[in-house]
C-alpha positions in Angstrom: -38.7 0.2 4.9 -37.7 2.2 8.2 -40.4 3.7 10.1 -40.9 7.1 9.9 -40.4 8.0 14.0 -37.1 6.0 14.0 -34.5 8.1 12.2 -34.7 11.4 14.4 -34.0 9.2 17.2 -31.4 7.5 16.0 -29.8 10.8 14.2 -30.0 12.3 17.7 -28.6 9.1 19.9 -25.6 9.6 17.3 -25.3 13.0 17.9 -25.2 12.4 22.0 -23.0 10.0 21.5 -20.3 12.0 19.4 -20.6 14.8 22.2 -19.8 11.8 24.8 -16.8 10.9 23.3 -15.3 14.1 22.2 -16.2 15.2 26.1 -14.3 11.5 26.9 -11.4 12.2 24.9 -11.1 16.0 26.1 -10.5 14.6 29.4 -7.8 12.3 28.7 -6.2 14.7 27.2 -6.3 17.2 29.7 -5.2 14.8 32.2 -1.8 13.8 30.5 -1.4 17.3 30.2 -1.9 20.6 32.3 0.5 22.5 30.8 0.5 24.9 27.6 1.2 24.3 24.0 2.5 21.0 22.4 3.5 17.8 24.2 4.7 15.1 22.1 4.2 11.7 23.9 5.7 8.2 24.4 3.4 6.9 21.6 5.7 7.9 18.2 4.2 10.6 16.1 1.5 11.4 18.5 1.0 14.7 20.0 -1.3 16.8 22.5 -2.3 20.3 22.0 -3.4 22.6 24.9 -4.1 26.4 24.7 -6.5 28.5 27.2 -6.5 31.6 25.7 -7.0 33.2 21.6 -3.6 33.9 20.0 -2.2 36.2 17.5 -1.6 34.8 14.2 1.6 32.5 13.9 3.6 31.3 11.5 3.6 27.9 11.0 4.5 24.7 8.5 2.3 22.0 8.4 4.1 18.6 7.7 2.0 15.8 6.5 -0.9 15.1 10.1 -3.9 14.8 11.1 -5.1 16.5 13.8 -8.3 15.6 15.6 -9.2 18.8 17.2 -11.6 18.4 20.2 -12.7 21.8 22.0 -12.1 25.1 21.2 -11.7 26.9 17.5 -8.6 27.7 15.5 -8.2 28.8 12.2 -5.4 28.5 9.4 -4.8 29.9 6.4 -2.8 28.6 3.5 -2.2 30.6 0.6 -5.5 31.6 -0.7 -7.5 29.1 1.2 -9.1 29.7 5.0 -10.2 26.8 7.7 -12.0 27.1 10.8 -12.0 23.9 12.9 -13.7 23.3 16.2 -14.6 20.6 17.8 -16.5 18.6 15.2 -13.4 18.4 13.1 -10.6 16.8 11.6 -7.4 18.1 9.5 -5.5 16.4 7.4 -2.2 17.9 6.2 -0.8 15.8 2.7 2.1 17.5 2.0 4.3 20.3 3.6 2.9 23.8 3.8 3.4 27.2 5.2 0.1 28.7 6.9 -0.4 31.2 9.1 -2.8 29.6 12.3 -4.8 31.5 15.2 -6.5 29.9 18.0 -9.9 31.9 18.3 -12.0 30.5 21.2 -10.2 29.1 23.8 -10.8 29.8 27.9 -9.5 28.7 30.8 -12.4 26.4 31.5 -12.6 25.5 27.6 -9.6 25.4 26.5 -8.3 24.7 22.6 -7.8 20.7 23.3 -6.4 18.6 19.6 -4.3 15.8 18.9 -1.9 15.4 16.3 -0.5 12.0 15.0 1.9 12.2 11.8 0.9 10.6 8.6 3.1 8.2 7.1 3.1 7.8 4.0 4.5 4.4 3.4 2.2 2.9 5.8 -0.5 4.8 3.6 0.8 3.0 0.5 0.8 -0.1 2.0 -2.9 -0.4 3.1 -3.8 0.9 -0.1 -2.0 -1.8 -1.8 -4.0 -4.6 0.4 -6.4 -6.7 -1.3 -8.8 -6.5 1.9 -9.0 -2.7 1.4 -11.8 -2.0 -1.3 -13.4 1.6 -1.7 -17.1 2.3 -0.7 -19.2 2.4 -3.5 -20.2 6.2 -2.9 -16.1 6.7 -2.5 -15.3 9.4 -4.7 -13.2 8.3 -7.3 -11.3 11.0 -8.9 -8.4 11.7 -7.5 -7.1 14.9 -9.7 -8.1 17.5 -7.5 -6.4 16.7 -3.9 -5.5 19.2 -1.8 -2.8 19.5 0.8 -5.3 20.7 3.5 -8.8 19.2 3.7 -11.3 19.5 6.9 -13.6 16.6 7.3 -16.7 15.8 10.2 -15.0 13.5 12.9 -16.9 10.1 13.0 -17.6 7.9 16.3 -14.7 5.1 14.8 -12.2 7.5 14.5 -12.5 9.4 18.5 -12.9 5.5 19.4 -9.2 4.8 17.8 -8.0 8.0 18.8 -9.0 7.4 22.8 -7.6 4.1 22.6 -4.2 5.2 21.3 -4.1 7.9 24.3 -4.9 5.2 26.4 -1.7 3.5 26.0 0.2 6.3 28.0 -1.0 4.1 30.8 0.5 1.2 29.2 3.5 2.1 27.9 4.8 -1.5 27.9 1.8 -1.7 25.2 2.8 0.9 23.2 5.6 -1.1 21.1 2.9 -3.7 19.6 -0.6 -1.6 19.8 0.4 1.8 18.7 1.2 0.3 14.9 -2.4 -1.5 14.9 -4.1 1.9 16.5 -2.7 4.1 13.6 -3.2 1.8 11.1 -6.8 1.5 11.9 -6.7 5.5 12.4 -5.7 5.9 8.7 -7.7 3.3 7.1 -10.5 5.2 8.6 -9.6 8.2 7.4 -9.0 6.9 4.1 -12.5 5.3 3.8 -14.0 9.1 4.6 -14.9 11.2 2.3 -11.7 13.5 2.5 -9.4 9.9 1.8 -9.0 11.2 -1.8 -6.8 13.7 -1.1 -4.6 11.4 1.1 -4.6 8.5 -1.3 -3.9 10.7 -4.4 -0.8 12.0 -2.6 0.2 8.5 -1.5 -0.3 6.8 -4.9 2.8 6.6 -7.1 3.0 8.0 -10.5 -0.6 10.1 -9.9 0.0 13.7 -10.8 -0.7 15.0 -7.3 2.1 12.5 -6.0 4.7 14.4 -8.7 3.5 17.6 -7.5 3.7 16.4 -3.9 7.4 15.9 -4.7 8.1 18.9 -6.2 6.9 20.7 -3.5 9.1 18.3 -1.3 12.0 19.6 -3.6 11.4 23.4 -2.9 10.7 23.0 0.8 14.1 21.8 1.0 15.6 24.3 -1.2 13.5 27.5 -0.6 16.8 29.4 -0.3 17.5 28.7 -3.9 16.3 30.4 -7.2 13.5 29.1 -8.6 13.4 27.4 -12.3 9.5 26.5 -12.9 10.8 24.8 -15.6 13.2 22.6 -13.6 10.6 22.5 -11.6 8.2 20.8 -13.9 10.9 18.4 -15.4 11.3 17.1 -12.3 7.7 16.8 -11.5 7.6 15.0 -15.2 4.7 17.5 -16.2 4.4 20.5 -18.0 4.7 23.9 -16.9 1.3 25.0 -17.2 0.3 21.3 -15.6 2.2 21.6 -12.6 1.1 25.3 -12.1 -2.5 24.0 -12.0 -1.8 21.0 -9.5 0.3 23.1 -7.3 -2.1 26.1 -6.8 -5.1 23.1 -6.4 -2.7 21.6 -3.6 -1.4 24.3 -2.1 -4.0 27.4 -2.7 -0.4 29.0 -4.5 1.4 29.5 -6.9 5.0 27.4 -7.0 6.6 31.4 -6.8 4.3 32.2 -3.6 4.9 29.0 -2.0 8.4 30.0 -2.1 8.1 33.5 -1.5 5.5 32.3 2.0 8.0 29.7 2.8 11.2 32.3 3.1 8.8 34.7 5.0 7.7 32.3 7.4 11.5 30.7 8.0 12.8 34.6 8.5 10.2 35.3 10.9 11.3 32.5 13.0 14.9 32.9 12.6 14.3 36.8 13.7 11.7 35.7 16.8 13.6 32.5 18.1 17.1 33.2 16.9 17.4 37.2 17.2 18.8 37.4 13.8 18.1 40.9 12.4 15.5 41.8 9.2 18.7 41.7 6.9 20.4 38.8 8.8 17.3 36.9 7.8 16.4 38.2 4.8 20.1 37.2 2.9 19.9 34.1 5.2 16.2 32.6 3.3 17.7 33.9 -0.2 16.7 37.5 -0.6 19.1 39.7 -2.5 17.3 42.8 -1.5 16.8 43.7 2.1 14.8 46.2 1.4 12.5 44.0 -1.2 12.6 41.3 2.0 10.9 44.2 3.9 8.4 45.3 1.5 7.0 41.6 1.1 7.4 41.2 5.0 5.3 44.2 5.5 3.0 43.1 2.7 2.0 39.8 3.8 2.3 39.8 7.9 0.9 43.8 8.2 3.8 45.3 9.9 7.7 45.9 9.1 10.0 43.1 10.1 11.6 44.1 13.3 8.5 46.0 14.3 5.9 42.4 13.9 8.9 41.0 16.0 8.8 43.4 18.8 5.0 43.0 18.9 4.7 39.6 18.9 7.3 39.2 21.9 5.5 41.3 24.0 1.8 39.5 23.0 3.0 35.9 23.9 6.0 33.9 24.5 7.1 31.8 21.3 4.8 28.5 22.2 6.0 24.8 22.0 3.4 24.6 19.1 6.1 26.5 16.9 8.9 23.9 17.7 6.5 20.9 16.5 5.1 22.0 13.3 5.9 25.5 13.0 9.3 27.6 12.6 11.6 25.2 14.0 10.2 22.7 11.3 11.1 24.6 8.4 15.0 25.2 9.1 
């Protein structure tokens, strides 16, 4: 039996400790990187995020990551669904999604600091499949309900892994063997927390989030296309009504809103980085209409096409964010 004066201690040792590390890793950060936006490293899959001042609301499509945010705030919305993550926090991204994302507290001496490693799924797989891997007993088991964004609390293990796979930018003659061990460890971790169900019941083959996952793959790749929920399903091996319900739970939306989000999000990015114009864009990500393009344009970003165009141009310059996860990512 533990004494009674112990656990506040120990509860607030833990706590110092957390603020340590996250302090730790937000210098490491900052020191492989003064610059602005997204640098992608030597170490494969792993970024570093840097931004010193609140943005407007981008567009942007998440690909399956985690990202360990470490200072600062930023929020993202995805369909229906709305995450604020600071510096406590982790993301996970299990399947491809358009959201919109703001960064809302971020100064010049506190700047927005995260780092973003890619999931792999077959690496996910293959842990799973390991006899030495065995689920906690308080592991939640049902695996139904995943969602293709989930925020979790960052644990001590996981900034330890993280700092340590930074690290090897001063070793890049280490990076070839360690890097594979680091991430490995990085996602058992993850898996073993409480949000793991999400990941695992995306990675699992034959579960009906892992069909779903795929039809969403499917319409990511062919947003430009009409869509047949019925083909849809088929492919998914599910029924209509079935896959509606697993799609909204993973994406916050409906299979004809994913779609209808998706070709926004690719025209806005085709009109800022591309200088295409509303019509241009609007025949481009499938729209017969132009004028039906401009209605749901003005409907879901505020503004009319050319006019949210013009204002975002003159409130920032497109950032190096975009190119990683955002507009670039969904041509």
């Amino acid at each position: 039996m533990s004494e009674p004066g112990r656990t506040k201690p120990k509860i607030a040792d833990n706590a110092a400790r957390l603020v340590e590390a996250r302090s730790a890793l937000a210098k490491k950060i900052v020191g492989h990187f003064a610059g602005e936006g997204l640098l992608e490293t030597a170490v494969p899959g792993l970024g570093l995020y840097r931004q010193s001042t609140p943005t407007t609301c981008s567009s942007a499509a998440y690909k399956p990551h985690l990202v360990i945010f470490v200072q600062g705030q930023k929020r993202i919305n995805a369909g229906a669904a709305s995450y604020l993550c600071d510096g406590s926090n982790f993301l996970i991204a299990t399947v491809d999604l358009p959201v919109l994302s703001q960064v809302v507290a971020a100064t010049r001496d506190k700047p927005l600091l995260s780092l973003l490693l890619r999931l792999e799924m077959p690496l996910v797989r293959r842990i799973l499949g390991e006899e030495e891997f065995s689920w906690a007993e308080d592991a939640p088991a049902d695996t139904a309900e995943a969602h293709g964004l989930t925020v979790g609390t960052t644990t001590l293990a996981m900034l330890d892994a993280c700092s340590r796979l930074i690290d090897l930018l001063d070793a890049p003659q280490e990076i070839g063997f360690l890097a594979s061990l680091i991430e490995r460890e990085i996602v058992y971790r993850l898996l073993r927390s409480p949000q793991g169900k999400h990941l695992r019941a995306i990675a699992t083959l034959g579960e009906q989030s892992h069909r779903t996952a795929k039809a969403i793959g499917w319409l990511r790749a062919n947003y430009a296309k009409p869509l047949r929920v019925e083909e849809l399903a088929e492919m998914a091996q599910m029924g209509v009504s079935t896959l509606h319900h697993h799609f909204r739970t993973l994406t916050a939306m409906s299979p004809i809103q994913y779609q209808k989000q998706l070709r926004l999000h690719v025209a806005r990015g085709r009109m800022m980085n591309d200088g295409l114009d509303a019509a241009s864009a609007a025949f481009e990500v499938g729209y017969e209409s132009a004028s039906q393009f401009s209605r749901e344009y003005s409907r879901f970003f505020g503004q009319p096409p050319m006019r949210d165009v013009k204002a975002r141009r003159q409130a920032i310059a497109p950032s190096t964010a975009e190119a990683f996860h955002g507009n670039a990512a969904v041509r």
